[in-house]
Every structure is written in structure tokens, then in C-alpha cells.
N, C-alpha and C positions, 0 to 999 in steps of 0.2 A: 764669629764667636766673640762675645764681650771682653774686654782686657782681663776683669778677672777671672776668666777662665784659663785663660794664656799664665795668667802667672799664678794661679793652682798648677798648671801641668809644670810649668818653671819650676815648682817648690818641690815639689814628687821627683822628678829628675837632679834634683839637685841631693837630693838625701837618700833616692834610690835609683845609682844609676842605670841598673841592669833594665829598667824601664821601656827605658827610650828604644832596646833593642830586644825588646820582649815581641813576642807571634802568640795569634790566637790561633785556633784549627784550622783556619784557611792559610797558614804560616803568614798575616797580615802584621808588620809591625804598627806601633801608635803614628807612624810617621806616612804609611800607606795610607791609614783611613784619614789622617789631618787632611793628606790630597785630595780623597775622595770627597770632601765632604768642602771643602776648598778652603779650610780654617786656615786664614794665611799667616796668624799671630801664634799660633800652635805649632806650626810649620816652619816657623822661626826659629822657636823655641827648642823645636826638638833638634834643628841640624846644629844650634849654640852648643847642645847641651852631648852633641858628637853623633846622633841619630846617622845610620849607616844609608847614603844615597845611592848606593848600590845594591841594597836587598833587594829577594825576590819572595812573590808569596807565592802561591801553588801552582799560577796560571803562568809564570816567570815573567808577571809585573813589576817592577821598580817603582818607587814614587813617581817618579817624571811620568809614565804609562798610566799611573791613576789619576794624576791632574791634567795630564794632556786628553785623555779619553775624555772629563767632565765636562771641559771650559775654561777650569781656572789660572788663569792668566796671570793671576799674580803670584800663586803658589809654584808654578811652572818658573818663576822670575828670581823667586828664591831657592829654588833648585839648580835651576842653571850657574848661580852667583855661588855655590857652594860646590861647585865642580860635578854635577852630575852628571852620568854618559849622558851624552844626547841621542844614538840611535841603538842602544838596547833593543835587543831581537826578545820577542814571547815566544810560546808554544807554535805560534804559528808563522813564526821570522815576521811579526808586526812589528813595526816602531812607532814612537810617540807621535811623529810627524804624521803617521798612516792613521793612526787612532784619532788625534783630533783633525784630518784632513776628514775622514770619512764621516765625521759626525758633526762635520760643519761648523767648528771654532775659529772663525777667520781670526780674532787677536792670536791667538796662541798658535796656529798656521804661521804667520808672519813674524811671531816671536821667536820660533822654532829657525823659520828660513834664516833670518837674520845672525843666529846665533850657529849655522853654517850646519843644519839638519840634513842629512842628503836626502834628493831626490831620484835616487839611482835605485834605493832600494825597493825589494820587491817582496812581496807575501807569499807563503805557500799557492797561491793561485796567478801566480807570475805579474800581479797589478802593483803598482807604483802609488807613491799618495794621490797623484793627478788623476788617473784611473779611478783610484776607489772613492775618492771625491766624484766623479763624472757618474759613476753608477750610483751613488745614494743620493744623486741630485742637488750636489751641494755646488752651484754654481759662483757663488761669492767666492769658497774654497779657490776653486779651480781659476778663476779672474785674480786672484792674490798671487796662486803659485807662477799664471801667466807673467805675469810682470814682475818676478822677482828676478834675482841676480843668476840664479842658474833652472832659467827657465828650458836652454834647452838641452839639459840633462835628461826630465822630466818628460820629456815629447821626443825622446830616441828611445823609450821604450820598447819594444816590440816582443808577442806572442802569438800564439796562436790557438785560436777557439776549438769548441767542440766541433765547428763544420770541419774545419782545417782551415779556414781564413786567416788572412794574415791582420792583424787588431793593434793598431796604435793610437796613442791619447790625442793625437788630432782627426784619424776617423769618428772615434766616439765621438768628438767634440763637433764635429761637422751634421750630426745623426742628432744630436740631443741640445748645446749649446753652438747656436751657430755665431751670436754675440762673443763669445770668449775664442772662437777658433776666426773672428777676425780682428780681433787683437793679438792672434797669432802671428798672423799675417801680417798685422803690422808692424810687427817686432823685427819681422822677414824683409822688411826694407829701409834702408838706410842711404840718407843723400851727402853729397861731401861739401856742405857745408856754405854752396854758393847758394846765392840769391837763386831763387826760380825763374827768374827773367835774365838770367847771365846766358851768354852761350855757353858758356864751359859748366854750367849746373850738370849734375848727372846724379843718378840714382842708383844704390846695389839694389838688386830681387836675389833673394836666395832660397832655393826649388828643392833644396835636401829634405823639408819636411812634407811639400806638398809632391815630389816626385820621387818616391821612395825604392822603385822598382831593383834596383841596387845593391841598398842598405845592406850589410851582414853584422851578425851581433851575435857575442858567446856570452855563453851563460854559466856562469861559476858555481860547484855543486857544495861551496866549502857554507855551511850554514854558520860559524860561529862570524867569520868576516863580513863586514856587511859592506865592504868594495867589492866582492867577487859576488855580489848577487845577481847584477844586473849588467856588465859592463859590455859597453858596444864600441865598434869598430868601423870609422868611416872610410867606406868605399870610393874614394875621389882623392888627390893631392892636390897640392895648396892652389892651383890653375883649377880647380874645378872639374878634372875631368878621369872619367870612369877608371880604378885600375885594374890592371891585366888578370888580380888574383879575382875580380869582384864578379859576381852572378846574380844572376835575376834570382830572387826569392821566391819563384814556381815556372813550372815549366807548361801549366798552362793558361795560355794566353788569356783563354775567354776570362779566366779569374783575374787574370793579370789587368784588363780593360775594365772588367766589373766593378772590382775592389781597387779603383785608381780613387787616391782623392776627390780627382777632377771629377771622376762619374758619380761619385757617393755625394757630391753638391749638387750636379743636375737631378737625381736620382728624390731628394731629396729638396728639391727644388729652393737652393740658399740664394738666390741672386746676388745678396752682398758679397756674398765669397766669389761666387765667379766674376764679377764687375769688378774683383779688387785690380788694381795693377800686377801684384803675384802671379794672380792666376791668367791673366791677359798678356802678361809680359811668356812667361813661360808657355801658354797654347801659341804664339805669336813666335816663339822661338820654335817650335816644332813644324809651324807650319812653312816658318822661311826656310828650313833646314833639307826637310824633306817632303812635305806634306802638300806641298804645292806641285810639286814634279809628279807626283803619282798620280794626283787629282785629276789634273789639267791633260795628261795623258791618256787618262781613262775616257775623260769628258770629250775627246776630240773624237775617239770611236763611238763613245755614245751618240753625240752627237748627228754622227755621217747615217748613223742605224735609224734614225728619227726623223731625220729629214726621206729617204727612202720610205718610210713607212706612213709617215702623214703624207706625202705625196700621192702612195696608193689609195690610202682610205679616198681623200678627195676628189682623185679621177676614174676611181674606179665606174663603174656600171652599176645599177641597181637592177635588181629581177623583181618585177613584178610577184607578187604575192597571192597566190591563186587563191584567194576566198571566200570564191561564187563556188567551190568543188567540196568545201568544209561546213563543217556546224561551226560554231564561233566557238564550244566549247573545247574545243579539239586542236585548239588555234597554236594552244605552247606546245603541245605532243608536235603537231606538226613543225613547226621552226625548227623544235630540238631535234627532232628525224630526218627532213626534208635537207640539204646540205646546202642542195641553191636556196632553199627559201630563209637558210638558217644565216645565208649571208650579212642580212642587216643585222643581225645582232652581234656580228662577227666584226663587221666593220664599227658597228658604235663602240665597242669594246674596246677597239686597235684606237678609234679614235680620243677615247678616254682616258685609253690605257696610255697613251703618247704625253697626256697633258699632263699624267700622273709621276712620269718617269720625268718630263721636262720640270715641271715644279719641284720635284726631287733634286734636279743639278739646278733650277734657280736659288733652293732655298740653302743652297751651301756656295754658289757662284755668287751670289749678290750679297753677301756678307762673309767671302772669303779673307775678312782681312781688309777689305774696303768697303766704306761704314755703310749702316743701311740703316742702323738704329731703330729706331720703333716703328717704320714703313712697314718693316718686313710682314706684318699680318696684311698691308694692304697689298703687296706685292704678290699675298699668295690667294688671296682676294681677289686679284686678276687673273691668275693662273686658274679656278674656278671658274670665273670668268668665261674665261675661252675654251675650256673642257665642255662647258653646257652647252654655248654657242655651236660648236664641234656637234653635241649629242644629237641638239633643234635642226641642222642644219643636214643630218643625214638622216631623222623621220622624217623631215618635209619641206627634199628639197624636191618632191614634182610640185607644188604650189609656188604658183609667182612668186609672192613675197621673199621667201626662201631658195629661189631656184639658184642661185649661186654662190657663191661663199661671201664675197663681200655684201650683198645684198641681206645676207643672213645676217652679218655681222652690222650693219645698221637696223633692221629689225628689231633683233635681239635689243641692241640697246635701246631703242622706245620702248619695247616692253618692261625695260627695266625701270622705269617712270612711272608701269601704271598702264600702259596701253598695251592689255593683253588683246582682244579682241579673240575672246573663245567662241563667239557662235562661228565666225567668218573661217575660226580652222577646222572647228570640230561639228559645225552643224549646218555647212553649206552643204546644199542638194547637188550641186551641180559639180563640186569635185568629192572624191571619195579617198577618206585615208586610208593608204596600203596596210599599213600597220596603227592601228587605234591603241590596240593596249601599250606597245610602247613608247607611241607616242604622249599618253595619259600619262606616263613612269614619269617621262621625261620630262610635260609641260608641270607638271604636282613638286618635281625634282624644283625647277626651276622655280617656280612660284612660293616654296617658300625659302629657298635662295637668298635668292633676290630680292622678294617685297619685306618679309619680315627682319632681314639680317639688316639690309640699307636702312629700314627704319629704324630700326633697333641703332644703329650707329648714328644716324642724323640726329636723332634723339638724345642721345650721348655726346655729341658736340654741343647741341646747343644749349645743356646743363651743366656740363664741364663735368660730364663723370666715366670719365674713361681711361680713368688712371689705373685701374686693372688690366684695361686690355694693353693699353703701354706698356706697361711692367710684365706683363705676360707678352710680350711681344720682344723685347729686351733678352726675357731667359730663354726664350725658344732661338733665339739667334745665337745666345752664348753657350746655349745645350747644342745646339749642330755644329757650332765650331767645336768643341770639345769632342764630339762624338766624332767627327772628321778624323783629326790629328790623331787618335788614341786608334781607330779605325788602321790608320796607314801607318801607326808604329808596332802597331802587331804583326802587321803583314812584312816588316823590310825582314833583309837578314838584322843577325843579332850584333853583327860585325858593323854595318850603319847605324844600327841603333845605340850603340855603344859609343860610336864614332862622334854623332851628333847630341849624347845625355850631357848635361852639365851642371853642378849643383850652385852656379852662381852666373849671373847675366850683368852688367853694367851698362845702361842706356843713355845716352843723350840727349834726352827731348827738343835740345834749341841747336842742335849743331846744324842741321840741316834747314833751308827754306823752299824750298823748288815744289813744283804740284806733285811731282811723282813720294816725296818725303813728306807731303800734306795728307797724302794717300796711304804708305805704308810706315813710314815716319813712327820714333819712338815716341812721339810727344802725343800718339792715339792710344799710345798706353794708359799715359797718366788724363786722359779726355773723361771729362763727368766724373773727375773724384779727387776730390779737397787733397793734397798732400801732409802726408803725416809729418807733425814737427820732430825736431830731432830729440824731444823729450821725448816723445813717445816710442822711439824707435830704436834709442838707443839701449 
């Protein structure tokens, strides 16, 4: 507004004071609408001229609540300087912080935090400012209150939705902003100060926001106080670990594993957040803790059940397939009827089935914790690999080529070159295949396998564009470590799991040198990721 309009309202308030606190039918005073409208020389004027900073109009607005809803940053600056409440509850226990949080005012957010706005408060719908910023998309919002001074006031919220889920502002943040929930994370780590190349460097990870299973929080019913909105209560003592009063916040598990952090980033496939140290350091502590002893125990009987069973498939017998007695079109009734004759389907199955359940313990074995890194697609690449080999090798092993397993298994791979040679399997007079249609499944299976996938990949090296499947090879490795650990913490008692939770880790990265700490060593933690400085962390 032009100065002379500021000092017309100057001159009216001066000769009638009752102005300044005069209400139109919305009970609005002149000092409401100067915020609303963001006249900062009006707004001057009126608090000079003793304009009441504690009115409300009909919605139980105050100034502060009309200039922080709009924008205006600078009539919010003369409000605050003139002693205005700073978290005024509305009709709806809103405060000014929640008003321009939600409506995307990054200056007057930051004006607000600074000038010590809490972020404890909550709205009739149990959301916090971080919250109602995450749900109206105002991402700048939520990156200002991350990095402010009591960021993690704001991220110990906790409610719960219409499913019954359990909802806090770094779920949401992981679901919609996964840039702002890893500057979470980095907030979540702090180093003591040495050189990164000292032995004695070391790092804190702290796991209370990303490991929540714990947490309890009450909730105060007193609406005129806005410290008993929201107030929460950590479940750990100053060591980090669980106390005697504290309980998991459901009792069931599947939810428990569902709605884990950790699962809501695979789930939603964030790589950054799983690649962080946080989230590596903490699956890496559950997995030295417990998560390895259950694994490797289960793996030894799988194991011994595997080796028995491919053994059968391979020495078994094969029965002739009577199909000089049948029409050809008769040929599946009969397998599915016939019990001997239904053997080979039985056996390719077991044989399949074997390679399906072994790539299942490689693809959690070969990146237990000992690196595999982006192989891992080619690891399971070979695992495929030897399932079809397996499949070829029991349609047609009465054919020389194929008649024994290692013979099969060099075969196979010239065909993987390119040298199928389909007349010589499928259109020689002089031997006859027992089973055609499934061996047609099989050799169609493999062929386009094999020729189109390899090409498809040699193709992609020698353009350099396979940094998809990298990266998608990367999460699929850090999605089964995760799904592991969270897998065998549901299954211990509560009494180990309680035993082993901890809302804070300390690591070492340079203390150790030897191959076995090359292998499992904390400095695989911090492998492939810049370390955060201590500006950012602190």
C-alpha cells in the first residue's frame, strides 16, 4: 500500500482511537484484514497506534494466522516484534506454523521456526506442520523444517490412519518425497570429527526414526495448551537400548514387516534411501545380530534336502513314452493320467523346481552381507542358466549329444552362440523324440532365453547403456537383504528382539584391516557413498 495510505490510517487512529479495534460481521479487526492483504505500513501503524495482537475473528484467527496463511513475511516480522502469540490454536487447533506450512510459505516457515514455532503441534486430524506440508505437496516446506533446529520434534509424530496403520512424517516422506527423507537420514548421521582416513574416525547412525517398531507416544486431550498436543516418549535410555516399560506398537507382525520403513523404500523402490549408510548400517546390525544364525541354519537343511533331490532327478530312470498306443491329441490327457508316463514331467519339475529354490538361497547367500554389487543379475543369469540346462538335459537325454549331464552342459552352451541345430533334434528320421511337445516348451523356453536376452545384453555393453539394469540390480540386492533381516525378526521371540533393537550404532570404518573386516568390516558401510560433512549433519 503507498505511504499515503499508511498515514491516512495513521491520522484516523490518531483522532479515533476505538478504530484500530473496531470488527466488521466476520468479527475482523482493520489489523486482521492489513495481514490479509499483507499492507506491511498499515500493519505498522495499527500495532503503533496499540492494535490488539491477540484478537480473534469468527474462525479464532489472530493476525499472525492471517499473515502467515497468505505469505507475508514481512507483516508476520512485525507481528512477532510486537509480541504476538506465536502458536495460537483456530477452530481447528491450527497454528500459524501449520497454516503457512501447508500452503507452501517457505520464508514465513523459517521465520516462524526461527522465532521458536513448535513443531509438536497437531491439528484436529492428529498432522503436525511437516505432515500437512507432505500432504499439500509443498516440498520446499518440508526441506526447511528438515533442516531446522528441532527437526526431530516434527518426525516423532506418530498416528494412526483409517486402515489402522501406523503413519509418521518420514513414512510419508519416503512414499512422496524421497529427496527430503534423505536428508533425513543425513541428519541421522554424525562423525566425531576425525579425518576419514584416521583410524580412530568413526561415525554415529541413529535408527529411532527409521526403526520405530518401539516408539510409544501420548497424546494430551487438553486443547487450550499446545505442549500437550502432541507429546512423545522415547522408548530407549541414553545406551540405546529398548526399555522394560516399552512395546511394539502392534501385535501383528505381517503389519509390523509391511509398514517397516525399511519395506516402505523397497516397496516403493527409493535406492537412495536403502544405499544410505543408515539404512545399511542398521540391516547389517540385524543381520550380525541375529539374522545370520537363523539363515545359515535353515540353509544347511535346505541344503542337504537339494543335494538328495537333484541327485534323484539325475539318476533316475526314464520310461519310455508309449506313443505308437495314442493319437498325438491325447498326448497331455495321457501324461496327466498315465503316472509312469507322467514321470518326465515330474522329474523336469523337481529339476526346475531344485534350481528355483537354489537361486532363492544364492540370491540372499551371495549378498549376505558379502558384496556382490551389481553381478547379482548376472549370478542369477546363471542360475537360469542351469535350470534350462537341467530342463534340455532330461527331454533329451536318449540323444548322444545330450546323453549325460556334462555332455549336456557343454552342448547347451554352444547353443548359447547360436548353434542350435533344430533339424538334427527335431527332424531326424532316424531317432524319434519321446516327448516332442515338451521338448518344443523347452527348446522355444530356451531360445528365447538365451539368444534374445544375451543379445539384448551384448548390446548394452557395447553402447554403455545398462545403467538401468545396474541400478536395478543394486536394489534388488538391497530389497533381499532387507526382506531377510525383517523376515527373521518377526519370526525370533520378542525377548531377542528386544535384546538385539538399538536406537543408536557407532562404527569404525578404519579400525580394522584383515580380509575377513575387508568382507564384513564397517567401512562396507560407508562403500559407494560420499560422507556427509559435518555441516550437514549436525
Amino acid at each position: 500500500m503507498p505511504p499515503l495510505c499508511s498515514r491516512v490510517v495513521r491520522e484516523l487512529v490518531k483522532h479515533y482511537h476505538y478504530l484500530a479495534k473496531d470488527e466488521n460481521e466476520n468479527s475482523d479487526t482493520p489489523l486482521h484484514l492489513a495481514c490479509l492483504q499483507g499492507h506491511t505500513d498499515v500493519v505498522r501503524a495499527l500495532l503503533e497506534a496499540g492494535a490488539d495482537v491477540d484478537a480473534r475473528n469468527s474462525s479464532l484467527w489472530t493476525p499472525l494466522d492471517c499473515a502467515s496463511a497468505k505469505g507475508h513475511v514481512f507483516c508476520v516480522h512485525e507481528l512477532l516484534d510486537f509480541d504476538s502469540p506465536l502458536d495460537p490454536i483456530d477452530k481447528t487447533k491450527t497454528t500459524p506454523l501449520q497454516l503457512a506450512a501447508k500452503e507452501g510459505h517457505v520464508a514465513v516457515t523459517r521465520l516462524l521456526l526461527e522465532r521458536g514455532a513448535s513443531l509438536q503441534a497437531c491439528d484436529t486430524s492428529g498432522r503436525n506442520a511437516l505432515e500437512l506440508a507432505i500432504a499439500a505437496g509443498k516440498k520446499d516446506v518440508c526441506m526447511t523444517i528438515v533442516k531446522s533446529s528441532d527437526w526431530e520434534t516434527a518426525l516423532r509424530n506418530v498416528r494412526t490412519d483409517y486402515k489402522g496403520c501406523r503413519v509418521t512424517p518420514f513414512r510419508m516422506l519416503i512414499k512422496k518425497f524421497p529427496d527430503v527423507a534423505e536428508a533425513v537420514l543425513n541428519r541421522c548421521t554424525k562423525s566425531n570429527g576425525m579425518d576419514s582416513d584416521d583410524e580412530r574416525y568413526a561415525m554415529l547412525f541413529k535408527f529411532d526414526l527409521v526403526d520405530d517398531n518401539y516408539i510409544m507416544s501420548n497424546n494430551g486431550s487438553d486443547t487450550d495448551s499446545i505442549s500437550s498436543i502432541s507429546s512423545m516418549e522415547t522408548p530407549y535410555d541414553e545406551d540405546g537400548r529398548v526399555l522394560e516399560d516399552a512395546k511394539l506398537y502392534t501385535s501383528d507382525f505381517r503389519d509390523l514387516k509391511k509398514n517397516h520403513p525399511l519395506m516402505l523404500m523397497v516397496k516403493y523402490k527409493r535406492l537412495n534411501l536403502l544405499n544410505h549408510p543408515v539404512s545399511i548400517s542398521l540391516v547389517k546390525h540385524k543381520w550380525m545380530s541375529y539374522g545370520r544364525f537363523v539363515y545359515y541354519s535353515t540353509l544347511v537343511f535346505y541344503s542337504i534336502f537339494l543335494t538328495f533331490l537333484t541327485g534323484y532327478v539325475l539318476t533316475a530312470n526314464l520310461i519310455v513314452a508309449p506313443h505308437h498306443l495314442f493319437r498325438d491329441w491325447a498326448w497331455v490327457e495321457v501324461q496327466l493320467r498315465d503316472v509312469s508316463n507322467g514321470q518326465i514331467l515330474g522329474q523336469e519339475a523337481m529339476a526346475s523346481g531344485s534350481c528355483e529354490d537354489i537361486k532363492d538361497k544364492v540370491d540372499l547367500t551371495s549378498h549376505g552381507f558379502v558384496v556382490a554389487g551389481k553381478w547379482v543379475i548376472v549370478v542369477m543369469a546363471a542360475i537360469n542358466i542351469l535350470r534350462e540346462i537341467f530342463q534340455i538335459y532330461q527331454v533329451l537325454r536318449d540323444q548322444p549329444p545330450f546323453g549325460s549331464l556334462p555332455r549336456s552342459l557343454l552342448k547347451t552352451s554352444v547353443m548359447t552362440i547360436g548353434e542350435f541345430e533344430y533339424d538334427s533334434i527335431f527332424n531326424d528320421m532316424d531317432q524319434t523324440l519321446p516327448y516332442p511337445e515338451v521338448t518344443y516348451i523347452v527348446f522355444v523356453t530356451f531360445l528365447a532365453l538365451m539368444s534374445i536376452l544375451i543379445m539384448n545384453l551384448l548390446v548394452g555393453l557395447a553402447v554403455d547403456d545398462i545403467k538401468a539394469v545396474q541400478d536395478q540390480a543394486i536394489l534388488k540386492r538391497l530389497a533381499m537383504q532387507t526382506q531377510l533381516v525383517l523376515d527373521v525378526e518377526v519370526f525370533i521371540p520378542d525377548a531377542l528382539r528386544r535384546m538385539y533393537t538399538t536406537s543408536k550404532k557407532e562404527v569404525h570404518p578404519n579400525a580394522r584391516h584383515g580380509l575377513l573386516s575387508k568382507k564384513f568390516g564397517d567401512f562396507q558401510v560407508l562403500k559407494s557413498f560420499e560422507v556427509v560433512s559435518d555441516g550437514e549433519t549436525s
